[in-house]
N, C-alpha and C positions, 0 to 999 in steps of 0.2 A: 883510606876509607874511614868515615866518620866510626868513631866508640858507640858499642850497643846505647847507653847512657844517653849519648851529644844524639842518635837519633832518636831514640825516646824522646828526650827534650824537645826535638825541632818537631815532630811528630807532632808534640801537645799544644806545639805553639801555632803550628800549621790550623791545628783544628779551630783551635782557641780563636784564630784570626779569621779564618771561614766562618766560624757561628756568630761573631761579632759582626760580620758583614754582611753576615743575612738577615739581622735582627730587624724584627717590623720598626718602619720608623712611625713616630706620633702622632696623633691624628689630630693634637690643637684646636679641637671644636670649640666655638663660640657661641652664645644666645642665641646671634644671627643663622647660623649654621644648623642648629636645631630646630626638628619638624615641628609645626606648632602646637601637639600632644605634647611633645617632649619636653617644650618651652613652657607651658601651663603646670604641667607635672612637677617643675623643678620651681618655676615661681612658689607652686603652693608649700613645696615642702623648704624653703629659703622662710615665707611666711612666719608659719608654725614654728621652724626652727630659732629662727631670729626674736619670733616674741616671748622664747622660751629663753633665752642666752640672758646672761649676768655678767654685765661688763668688766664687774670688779673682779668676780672671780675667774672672768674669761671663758666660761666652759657654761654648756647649756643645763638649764635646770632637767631634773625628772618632769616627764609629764603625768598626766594619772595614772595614764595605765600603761607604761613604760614594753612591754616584753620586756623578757629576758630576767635577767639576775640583778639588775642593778642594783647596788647600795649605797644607801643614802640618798642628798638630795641633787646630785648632780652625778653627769654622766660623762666618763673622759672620752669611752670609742665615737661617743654620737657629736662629741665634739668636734674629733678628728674631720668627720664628715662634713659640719658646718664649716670649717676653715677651707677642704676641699670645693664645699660650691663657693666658697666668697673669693677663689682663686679661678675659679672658671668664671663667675659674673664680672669684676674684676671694676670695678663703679671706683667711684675715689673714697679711697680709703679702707678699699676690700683689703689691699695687700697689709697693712699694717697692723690690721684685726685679727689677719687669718697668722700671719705670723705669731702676733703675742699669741694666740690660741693653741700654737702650734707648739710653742714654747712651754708654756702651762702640759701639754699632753705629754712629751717628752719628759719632763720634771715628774711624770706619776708611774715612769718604768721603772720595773724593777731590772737594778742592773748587778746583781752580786754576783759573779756565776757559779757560787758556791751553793747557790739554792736552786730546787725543784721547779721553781715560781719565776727563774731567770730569765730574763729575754720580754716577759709579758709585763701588765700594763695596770694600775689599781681598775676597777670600774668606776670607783668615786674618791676623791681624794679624803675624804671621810674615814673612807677604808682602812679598818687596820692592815699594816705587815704582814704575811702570813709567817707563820712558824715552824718548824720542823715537828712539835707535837701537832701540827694542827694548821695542813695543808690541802684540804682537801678540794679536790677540782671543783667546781662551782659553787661552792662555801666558801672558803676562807679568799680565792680567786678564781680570776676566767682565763686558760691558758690559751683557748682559743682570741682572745684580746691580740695576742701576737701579730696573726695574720689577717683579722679584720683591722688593725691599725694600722699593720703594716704593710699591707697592698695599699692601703689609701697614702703613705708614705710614697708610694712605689708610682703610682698615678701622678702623684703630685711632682717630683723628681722626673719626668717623663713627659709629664701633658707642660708644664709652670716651673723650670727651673729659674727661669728669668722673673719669675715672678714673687721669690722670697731669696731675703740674703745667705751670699753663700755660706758663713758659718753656720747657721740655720739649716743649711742642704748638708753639712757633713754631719751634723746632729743624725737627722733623718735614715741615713745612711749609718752609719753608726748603729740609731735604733733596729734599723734591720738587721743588720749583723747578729745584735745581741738576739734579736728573736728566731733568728734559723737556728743560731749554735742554742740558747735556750731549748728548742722546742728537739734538738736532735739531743741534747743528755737528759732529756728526759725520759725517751723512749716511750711514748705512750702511745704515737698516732699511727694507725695502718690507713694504706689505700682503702678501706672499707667504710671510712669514715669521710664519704664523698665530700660533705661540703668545704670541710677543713682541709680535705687531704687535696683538694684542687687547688684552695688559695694558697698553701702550702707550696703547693709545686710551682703554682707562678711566681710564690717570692723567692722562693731558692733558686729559679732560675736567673731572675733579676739580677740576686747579689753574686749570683757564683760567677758573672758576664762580666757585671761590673768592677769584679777584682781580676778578669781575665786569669781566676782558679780554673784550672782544667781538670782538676781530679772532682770539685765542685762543678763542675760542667757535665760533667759523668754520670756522676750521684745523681744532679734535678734530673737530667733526660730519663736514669733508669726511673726514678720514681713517677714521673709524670708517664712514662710506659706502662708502669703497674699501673697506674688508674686506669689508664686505656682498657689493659687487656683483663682487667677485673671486670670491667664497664661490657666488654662486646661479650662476654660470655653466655650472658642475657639482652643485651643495652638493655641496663638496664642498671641504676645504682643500687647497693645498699639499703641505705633512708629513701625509701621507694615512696612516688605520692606524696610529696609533702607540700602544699601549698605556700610553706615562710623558706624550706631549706631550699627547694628546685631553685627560691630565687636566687638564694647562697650560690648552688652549682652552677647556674648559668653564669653569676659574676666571675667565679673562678673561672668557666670554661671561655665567657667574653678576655679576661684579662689575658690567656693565652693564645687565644684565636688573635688579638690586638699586639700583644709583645714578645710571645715566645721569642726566644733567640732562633730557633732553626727554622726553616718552613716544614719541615716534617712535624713536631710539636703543635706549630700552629695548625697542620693540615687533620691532625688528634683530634685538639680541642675543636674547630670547625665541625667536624664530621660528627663527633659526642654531641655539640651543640644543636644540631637537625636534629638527631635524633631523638634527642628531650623534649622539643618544642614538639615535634611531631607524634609526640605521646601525650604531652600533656594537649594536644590538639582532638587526639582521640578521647581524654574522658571529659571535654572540657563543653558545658552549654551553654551559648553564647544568650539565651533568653534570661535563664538564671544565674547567669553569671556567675559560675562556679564549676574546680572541676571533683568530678563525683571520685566519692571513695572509693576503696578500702586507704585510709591516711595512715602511714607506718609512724607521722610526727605530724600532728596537727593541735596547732591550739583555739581552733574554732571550728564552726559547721558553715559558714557563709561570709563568702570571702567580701561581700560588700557589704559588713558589719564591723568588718576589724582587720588592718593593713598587714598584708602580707608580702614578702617581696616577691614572689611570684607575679602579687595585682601589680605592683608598681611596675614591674619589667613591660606589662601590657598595657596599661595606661599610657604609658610611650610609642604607643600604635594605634590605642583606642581612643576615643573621646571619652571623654567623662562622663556620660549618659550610659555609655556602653561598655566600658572596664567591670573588671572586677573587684573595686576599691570604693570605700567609702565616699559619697558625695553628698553635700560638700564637706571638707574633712577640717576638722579644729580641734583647739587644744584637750578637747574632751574626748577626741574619735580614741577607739581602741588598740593599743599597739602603735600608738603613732609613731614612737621611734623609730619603725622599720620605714615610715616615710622618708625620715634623715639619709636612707640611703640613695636617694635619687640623683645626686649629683656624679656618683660613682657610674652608677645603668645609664644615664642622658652621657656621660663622656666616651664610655667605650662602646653604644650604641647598638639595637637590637636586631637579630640577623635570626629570620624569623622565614624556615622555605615557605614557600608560592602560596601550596598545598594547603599546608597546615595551616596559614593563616585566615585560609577560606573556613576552614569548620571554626578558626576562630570568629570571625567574622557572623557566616552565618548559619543558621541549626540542620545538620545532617539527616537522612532519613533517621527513623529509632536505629541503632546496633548495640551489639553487645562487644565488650572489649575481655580480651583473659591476656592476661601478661605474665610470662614465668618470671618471678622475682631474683630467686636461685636455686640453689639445689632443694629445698625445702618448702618453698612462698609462692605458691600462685594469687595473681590479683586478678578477677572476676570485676563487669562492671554492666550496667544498662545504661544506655543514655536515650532518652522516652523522651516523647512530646511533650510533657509536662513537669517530669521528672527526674530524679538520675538515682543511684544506687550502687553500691558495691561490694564486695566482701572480700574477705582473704582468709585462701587454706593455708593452714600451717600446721602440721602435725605433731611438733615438738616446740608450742610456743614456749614464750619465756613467761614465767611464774612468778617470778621476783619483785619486790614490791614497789620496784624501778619502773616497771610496767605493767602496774594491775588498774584497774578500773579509772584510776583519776588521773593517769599517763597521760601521753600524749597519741598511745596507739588507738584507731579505732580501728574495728575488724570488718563491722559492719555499719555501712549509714546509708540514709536516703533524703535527700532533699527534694522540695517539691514548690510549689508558688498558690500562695494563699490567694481567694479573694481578693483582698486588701492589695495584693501587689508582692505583698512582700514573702520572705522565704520561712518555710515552715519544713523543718529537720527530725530526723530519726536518729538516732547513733546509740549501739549497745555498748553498754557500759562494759569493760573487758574484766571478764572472768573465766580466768584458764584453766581447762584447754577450750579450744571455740575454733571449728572452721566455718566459713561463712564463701557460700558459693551466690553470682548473682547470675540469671538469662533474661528470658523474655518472659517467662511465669511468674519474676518474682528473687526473695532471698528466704534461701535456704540455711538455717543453722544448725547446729549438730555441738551438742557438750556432755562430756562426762560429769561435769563437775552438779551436775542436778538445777542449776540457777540460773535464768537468764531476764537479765534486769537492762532497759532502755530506756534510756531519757527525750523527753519528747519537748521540742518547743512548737506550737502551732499556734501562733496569732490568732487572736479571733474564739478560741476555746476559752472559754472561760472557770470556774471553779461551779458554777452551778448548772453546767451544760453536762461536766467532765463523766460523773458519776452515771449518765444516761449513753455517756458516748464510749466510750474507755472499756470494753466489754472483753474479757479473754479470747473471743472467738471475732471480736468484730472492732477497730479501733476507726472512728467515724470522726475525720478532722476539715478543718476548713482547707473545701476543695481537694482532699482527699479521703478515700477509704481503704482500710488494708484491712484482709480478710487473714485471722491467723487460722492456721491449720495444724494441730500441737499432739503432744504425746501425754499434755499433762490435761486430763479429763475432770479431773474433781475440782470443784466451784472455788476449797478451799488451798489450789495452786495458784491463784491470779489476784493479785494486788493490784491497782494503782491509785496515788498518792501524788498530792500536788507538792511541788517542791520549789522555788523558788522562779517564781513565776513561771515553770513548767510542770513536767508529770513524770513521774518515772513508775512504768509497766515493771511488773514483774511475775513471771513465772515460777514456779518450783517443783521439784520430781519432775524436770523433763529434761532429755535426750535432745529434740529435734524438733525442729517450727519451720513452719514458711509461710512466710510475709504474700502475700497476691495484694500487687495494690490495683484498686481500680477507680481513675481520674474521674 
């Protein structure tokens, strides 16, 4: 009878051999082969991308308004992404571009494993070294660079291994390596940190298959399980609402619905993935093209002002008239960077139930949406014929000045459609503590802190209108009216003040308000 030991072994090797043979195989998509959104999609952002790229230095310039952290004048992850689409278009002389490209991104890893910062990627070759006095995560580097460079490794190895030399494929490989054992002696990332902790779990599953590691075969499946069962508590993530990160989690959740090794993983990811779209379906107005708050991470009020990957994900299903994405978009659109991501969403393609694509599509009767967040976060919302709005209770927000007013959380917003066409927004500036409930009356706010201060953008308001329109008790905007109804009575609690080609209201000595808008 075989030694406890010799079975153990054949045991791992049994598995190891089963998970490899269920592994999803590749889906090799071509130009041809993509919907013709999804072909337009990826031309426009090849476009932009390409007229931004620097042949000497190989890596795409910053554009204006970049997102994100980048430093300096060029960008190594959005790079990755350029050599990724010029290996799916594949024209003469994609492969030898996207190589050198690939080459040049490689060369900007840090690879010490004696440092904090090991496994990940400069953002600009500009970039200084990080240091041991003076490391800190999105200052000195982006640890998360790891696994947005390196799923695109991971795609590329997968989708185009015939399509760059093999010493250039062990590089790549290689690079992953460094960024799983990197980002594991680091110890910083929990399942809570949905967008990371999904691309995360699809690269550890990649590399731990690819070495035919079984005790790393173990590790990715329990970890991509805590997302799960983090995820069904609520379905609902973490970074709830977010118009730039949902697109993050769908890439994570598409990259293992497309490659997990088991069909159990993939049958996770699949099933997370309905789910998400079919939320963001419920707050989502197919006239105004946006989906309404309460945004736990947002850096904008209107999603077809400034690219989000959310819009991009939809834009591969919608026309361009009808997305929620800038049109038409050039080198001066906002956030263009996150366009760069299109060749990653057009390769692993969007899977999007029946249902939900009909509200995406077209506008539902008015409803109200409430989503428990978790133990502590409910999300409130209206989606109105004109309108949408949302708010979020939270009893124990966060104070810190990580997330105060000029964050990325909003608690309360409302977007609505001007006259002109275009989108005219609400959003309270966050001053903690703040619950913010929304129905069919309206939004309700409620603060201890005595102050409640919102920025108003409304086309069409002018600075000599403001002063007659702008009223504590009555705010009178193009093609909308909200009626406040406040605790703060004396004339000298209400301010407002034009601020940079907008307005910011503000209250003082009060409790509680509610917004009544009426179209």
């Amino acid at each position: 009878m075989p030694s406890t030991h010799l079975r153990t072994t054949l045991l791992a090797a049994l598995l190891t051999i089963t998970a490899l043979s269920a592994q999803a195989a590749p889906r090799h998509p071509t130009l041809a082969t993509l919907s013709p959104n999804a072909r337009q999609l990826f031309a426009d952002s090849m476009r932009t991308a390409e007229a931004s790229f620097d042949p000497t230095l190989h890596l795409v310039r910053k554009p204006r308004d970049p997102h994100g952290n980048a430093i300096g004048s060029y960008m190594v992850r959005e790079s990755s992404w350029l050599a990724l689409g010029l290996l799916l278009r594949d024209l003469p002389g994609d492969r030898d571009r996207a190589a050198t490209i690939l080459t040049t991104v490689l060369d900007n890893q840090f690879t010490d494993p004696a440092t904090p910062w090991f496994g990940s990627f400069k953002r600009s070759p500009e970039e200084a070294t990080p240091t041991l006095a003076h490391h800190t995560h999105y200052v000195e580097y982006d640890p998360n660079w790891r696994h947005f460079i390196g799923t695109t490794f991971q795609i590329i190895l997968t989708e185009f291994p015939d399509r760059i030399p093999a010493p250039l494929a062990t590089r790549l490989y290689q690079a992953i390596d460094h960024a799983i054992l990197g980002e594991a002696n680091e110890h910083r990332l929990t399942p809570a940190y949905s967008n990371i902790a999904l691309m995360y779990g699809a690269l550890w599953d990649f590399a731990a298959h690819h070495h035919h590691d079984a005790t790393q075969i173990a590790q990715a499946n329990a970890w991509n399980q805590a997302v799960y069962t983090l995820f069904k508590t609520h379905n609902s993530f973490p970074e709830y609402n977010s118009p730039t990160y949902y697109g993050v989690d769908l890439y994570g959740l598409a990259l293992l619905r497309n490659y997990a090794a088991t069909p159990h993983i993939r049958a996770l990811a699949a099933s997370m993935e309905a789910t998400l779209w079919s939320d963001i379906a419920d707050f989502y107005h197919p006239t105004l093209r946006n989906i309404a708050g309460p945004y736990d991470r947002s850096y904008g009020m209107d999603m077809q002002s400034y690219v989000t990957v959310t819009g991009v994900w939809l834009r591969t299903v919608l026309p361009a008239d009808k997305a929620p994405l800038p049109n038409p978009v050039s080198l001066a659109t906002e956030h263009l960077g996150d366009l760069w991501f299109a060749p990653q969403i057009v390769i692993l393609g969007t899977h999007i139930p029946a249902a939900a694509m009909l509200k995406l599509q077209h506008l539902a009767a008015p409803h109200a949406v409430r989503r428990i967040i978790d133990d502590k976060r409910t999300a409130t919302a209206y989606i109105g014929t004109n309108l949408i709005y949302g708010g979020e209770l939270n009893p124990n927000p966060d104070t810190t000045a990580a997330n105060n007013q000029v964050s990325q959380f909003h608690p309360a917003t409302l977007q609505f459609q001007t006259p002109s066409g275009s989108i005219g927004w609400v959003r309270l500036l966050h001053l903690s503590p703040i619950d913010a409930s929304a129905d069919a009356t309206g939004l309700t706010l409620k603060t201890t802190s005595g102050t409640l201060t919102f920025l108003i953008h409304a086309p069409g308001l002018n600075s000599s209108q403001a002063p007659a329109q702008l009223k504590a008790q009555s705010w009178q905007l193009p093609g909308l009216t909200l009626t406040a109804t406040t605790d703060a009575t004396d004339a000298k609690t209400f301010k407002a003040e034009p601020t940079d080609h907008n307005y910011t209201l503000t209250y003082t000595n009060v409790t509680q308000l509610h917004l009544t808008p009426k179209p």
